[in-house]
N, C-alpha and C positions, 0 to 999 in steps of 0.2 A: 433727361433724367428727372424724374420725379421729383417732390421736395423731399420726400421721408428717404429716400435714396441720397438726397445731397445731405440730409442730415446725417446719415448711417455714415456719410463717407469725412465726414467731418468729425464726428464721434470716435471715429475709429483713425482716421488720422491723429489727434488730438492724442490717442492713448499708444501709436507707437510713438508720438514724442517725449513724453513724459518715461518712456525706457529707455535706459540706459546701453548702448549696444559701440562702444568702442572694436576699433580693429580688435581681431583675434578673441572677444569677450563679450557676441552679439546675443547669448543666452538669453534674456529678458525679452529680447525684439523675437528670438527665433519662437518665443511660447506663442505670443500673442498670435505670430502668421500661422501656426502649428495648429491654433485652437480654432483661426479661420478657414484653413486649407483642408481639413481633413474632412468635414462636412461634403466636399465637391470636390474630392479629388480619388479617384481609382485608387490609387497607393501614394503613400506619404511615408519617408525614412529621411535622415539626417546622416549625411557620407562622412566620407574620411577627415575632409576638411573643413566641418560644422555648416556648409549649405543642407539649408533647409529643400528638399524636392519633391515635388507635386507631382505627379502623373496622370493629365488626362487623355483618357485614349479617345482615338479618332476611331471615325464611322466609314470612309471612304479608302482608307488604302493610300493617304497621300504621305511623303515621306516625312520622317517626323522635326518638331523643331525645340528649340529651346528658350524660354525669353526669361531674360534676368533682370531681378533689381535688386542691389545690394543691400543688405542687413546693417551695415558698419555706419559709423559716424566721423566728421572728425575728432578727433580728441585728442587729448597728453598722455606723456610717459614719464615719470618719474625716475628721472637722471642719478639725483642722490640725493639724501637726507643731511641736510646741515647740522651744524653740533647743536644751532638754536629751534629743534624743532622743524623750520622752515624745509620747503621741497622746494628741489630746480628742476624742469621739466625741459622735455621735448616734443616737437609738435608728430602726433599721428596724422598724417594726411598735411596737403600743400596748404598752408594758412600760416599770419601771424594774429599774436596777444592780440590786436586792434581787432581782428575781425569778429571775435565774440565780447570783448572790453573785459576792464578789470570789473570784480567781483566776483559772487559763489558760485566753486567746483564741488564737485560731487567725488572725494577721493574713496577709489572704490580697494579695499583691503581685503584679503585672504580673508579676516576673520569681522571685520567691524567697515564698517561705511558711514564716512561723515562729511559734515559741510565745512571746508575751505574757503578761503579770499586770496581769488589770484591778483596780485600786489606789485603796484612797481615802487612808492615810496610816496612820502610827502613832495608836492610840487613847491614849498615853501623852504626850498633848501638853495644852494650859491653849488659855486662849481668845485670843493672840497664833498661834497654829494657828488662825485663825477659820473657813477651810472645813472642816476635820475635828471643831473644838469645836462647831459650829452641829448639825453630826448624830448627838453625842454621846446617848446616853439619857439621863445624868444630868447635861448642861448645856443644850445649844439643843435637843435632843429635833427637828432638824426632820428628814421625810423625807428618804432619800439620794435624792439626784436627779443628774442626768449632768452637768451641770456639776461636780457636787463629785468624781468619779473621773474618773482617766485610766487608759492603757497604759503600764506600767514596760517598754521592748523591749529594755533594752542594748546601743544602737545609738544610733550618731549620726546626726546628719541628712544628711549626706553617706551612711552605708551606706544608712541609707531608700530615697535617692531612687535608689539603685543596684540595691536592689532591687523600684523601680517600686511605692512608698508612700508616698500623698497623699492629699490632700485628694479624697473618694472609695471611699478604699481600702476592700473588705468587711471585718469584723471579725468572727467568729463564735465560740462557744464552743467550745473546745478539744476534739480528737475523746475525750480523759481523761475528759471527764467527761460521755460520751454512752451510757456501757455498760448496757443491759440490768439494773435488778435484779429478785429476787422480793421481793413481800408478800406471803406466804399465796397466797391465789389470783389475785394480782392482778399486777402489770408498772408497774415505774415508770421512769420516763425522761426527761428531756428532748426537746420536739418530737413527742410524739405527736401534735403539731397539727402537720402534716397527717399524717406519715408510715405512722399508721396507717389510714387513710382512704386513701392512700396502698396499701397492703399490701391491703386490702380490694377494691379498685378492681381491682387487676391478679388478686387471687384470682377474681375474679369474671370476667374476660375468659380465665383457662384453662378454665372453667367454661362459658362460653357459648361457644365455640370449638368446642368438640367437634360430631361429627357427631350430628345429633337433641337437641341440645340448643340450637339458636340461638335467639336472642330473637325474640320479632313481627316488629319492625320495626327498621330500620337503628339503631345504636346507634353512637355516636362516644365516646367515653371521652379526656377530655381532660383530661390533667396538666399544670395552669395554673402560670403564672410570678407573682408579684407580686400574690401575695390579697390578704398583710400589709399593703401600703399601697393599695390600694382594688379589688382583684379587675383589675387591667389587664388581666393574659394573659384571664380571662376575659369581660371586653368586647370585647375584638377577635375570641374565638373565636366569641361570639353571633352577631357581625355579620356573621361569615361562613361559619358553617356553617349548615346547614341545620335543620329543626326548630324547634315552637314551646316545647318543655317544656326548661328545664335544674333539674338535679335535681344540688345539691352532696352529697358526703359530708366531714363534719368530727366535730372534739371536741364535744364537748356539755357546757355547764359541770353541775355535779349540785349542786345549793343547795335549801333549802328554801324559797325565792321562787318559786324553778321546780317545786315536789314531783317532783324527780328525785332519783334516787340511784345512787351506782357500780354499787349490787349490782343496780339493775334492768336491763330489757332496752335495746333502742336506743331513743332520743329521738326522736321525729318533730315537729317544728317547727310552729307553725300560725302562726307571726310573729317579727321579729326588728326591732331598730331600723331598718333598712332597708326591710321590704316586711311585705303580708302572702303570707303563700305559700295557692296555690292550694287549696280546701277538699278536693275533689276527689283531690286528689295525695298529701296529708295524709293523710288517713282511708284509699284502698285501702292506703297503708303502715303503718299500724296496724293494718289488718286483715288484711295478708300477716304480721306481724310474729306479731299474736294466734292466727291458726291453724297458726303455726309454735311456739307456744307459749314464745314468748319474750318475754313482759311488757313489750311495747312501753310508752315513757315518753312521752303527749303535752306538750306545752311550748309556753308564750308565752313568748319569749326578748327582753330587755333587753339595751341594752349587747353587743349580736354581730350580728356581718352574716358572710356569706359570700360566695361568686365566687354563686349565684343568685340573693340577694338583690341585690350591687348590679346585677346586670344585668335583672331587673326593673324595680329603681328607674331604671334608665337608660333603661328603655324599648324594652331588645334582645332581652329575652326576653317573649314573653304569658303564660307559666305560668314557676310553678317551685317547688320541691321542696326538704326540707332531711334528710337523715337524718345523726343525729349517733352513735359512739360515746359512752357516757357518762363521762365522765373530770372527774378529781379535780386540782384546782389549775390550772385552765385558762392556760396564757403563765406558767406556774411550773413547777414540779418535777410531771409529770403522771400519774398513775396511770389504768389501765385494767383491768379484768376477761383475763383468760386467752381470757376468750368472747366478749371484746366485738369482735374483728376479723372470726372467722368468720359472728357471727351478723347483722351488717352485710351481710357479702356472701352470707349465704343469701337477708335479704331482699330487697335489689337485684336476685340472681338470677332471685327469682322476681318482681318487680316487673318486670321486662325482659322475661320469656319472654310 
């Protein structure tokens, strides 16, 4: 991929981070793919369940497919409103307070949106402080967990409810601390789950858009609502669109349980706690991957599901497919290769044509 291409996909990653797209409340992330989809896509509508979909149709008659990357993020839920102001949350998507650390949330209200401090307490307190002394290192040593933090807002509960914040309310991490950094050759960020998958997806529909370049067969590219908690937008889009293959793109965790690594190529999936994915589907993307000479990483994945796995496991899809970017600190502070977005949407490209 070219430089102004690695730029464009950096620029454009960098601005679905900075939106804000909780479970059930991806409205911000669905503009920005909305404003790049419709450029290269035959038809574009937004369904019953808030997935964003794409329609490019094929040239050959082959049967059609569906490839997903989810819109949603992790984020909170706002449990209930303390008498002091304060919010107690619950986590959207599998993660604890450590994995994004204390400091500013973004609490997002019916009527106002403002900056929060997700809070556990002073560490200069004895064990009469007993939620903050229990997670001390050198006293209760026990994991932070969301009971023990709230949201410091400086507000009462009167301005809360003024400004249309309750029990419900999305809470997300602060756009401060969403910015783009370098490692060497690498990108670290917050949300690279999905965003980059995400960036790949829509590279890959200005790509197949072009004249003499379309895919085989119809191709529907659907930017799912609500992975984090069990792939939703992507069960209702199985059920109703057309085709028996869906093929997700996501993060790939890189451990040596999985002999995966940052520095190799994409991950292609052969199982995940969920399903097993199609042999078939697997291996031609290992093999698009390997004669594009990018050291595809095959993988039996533990402990992750995707929008294809659960919609296999639910019984709405007959095939399905998993390609991941490889990325570092999976639902934590996440790093990705410079190459890992482009060389995703080479091989999808050519997995589609």
């Amino acid at each position: 991929m070219a430089d102004d291409d690695l730029e464009f996909s950096r620029e454009l990653l960098q601005e679905l981070l900075w939106a804000y797209g909780p479970c059930g409340q991806e409205d911000a992330v669905r503009e920005v793919c909305r404003r790049e989809l419709e450029p290269f896509a035959d038809e574009t509508w937004v369904d019953a369940a808030g997935n964003l979909i794409g329609l490019i149709r094929g040239e050959h008659g082959s049967p059609p497919a569906r490839v997903m990357a989810h819109m949603d993020e992790l984020s909170m839920l706002v449990k209930r409103v303390e008498q002091d102001g304060t919010l107690r949350l619950t986590p959207l998507g599998t993660m604890y307070p450590a994995n994004f650390g204390l400091g500013p949330v973004a609490v997002l209200g019916a009527q106002d949106q403002f900056c929060g401090v997700l809070s556990l307490g002073s560490e200069h307190t004895t064990q009469e402080s007993q939620r903050i002394w229990a997670t001390k290192p050198d006293q209760g040593d026990k994991a932070l967990d969301w009971p023990d933090v709230y949201v410091f807002t400086g507000r009462t509960p009167d301005e809360l409810t003024g400004a249309g914040i309750g029990p419900g309310t999305r809470v997300c991490i602060h756009r401060s601390k969403r910015t783009l950094i370098d490692v060497g050759g690498f990108l670290g960020g917050y949300f690279m789950d999905d965003r980059a998958a995400v960036t790949a997806l829509l590279q890959a529909a200005r790509a197949l858009g072009e004249p003499g370049q379309r895919p085989a067969g119809d191709v529907y590219m659907v930017f799912t609502t609500a992975e984090e908690v069990g792939g939703v937008g992507a069960l209702h889009a199985c059920r109703t669109l057309p085709g028996d293959l869906t093929l997700a793109l996501e993060v790939g965790p890189t451990e040596a349980e999985y002999d995966t690594t940052i520095e190799g190529g994409p991950i292609v999936a052969y199982s995940d706690a969920q399903c097993v994915y199609d042999k078939d589907v697997a291996d031609r993307l290992m093999e698009i991957a390997a004669k594009l000479g990018l050291s595809p990483q095959a993988a039996v994945l533990g402990a992750f599901e995707s929008d294809a796995s659960h919609a296999k496991a639910s019984g709405l899809s007959p095939r399905a497919g998993l390609l991941c970017l490889p990325t570092l600190s999976t639902h934590g502070y996440e790093v990705i290769s410079r190459d890992a977005i482009p060389a995703m949407t080479d091989v999808l490209v050519e997995f589609l044509r």
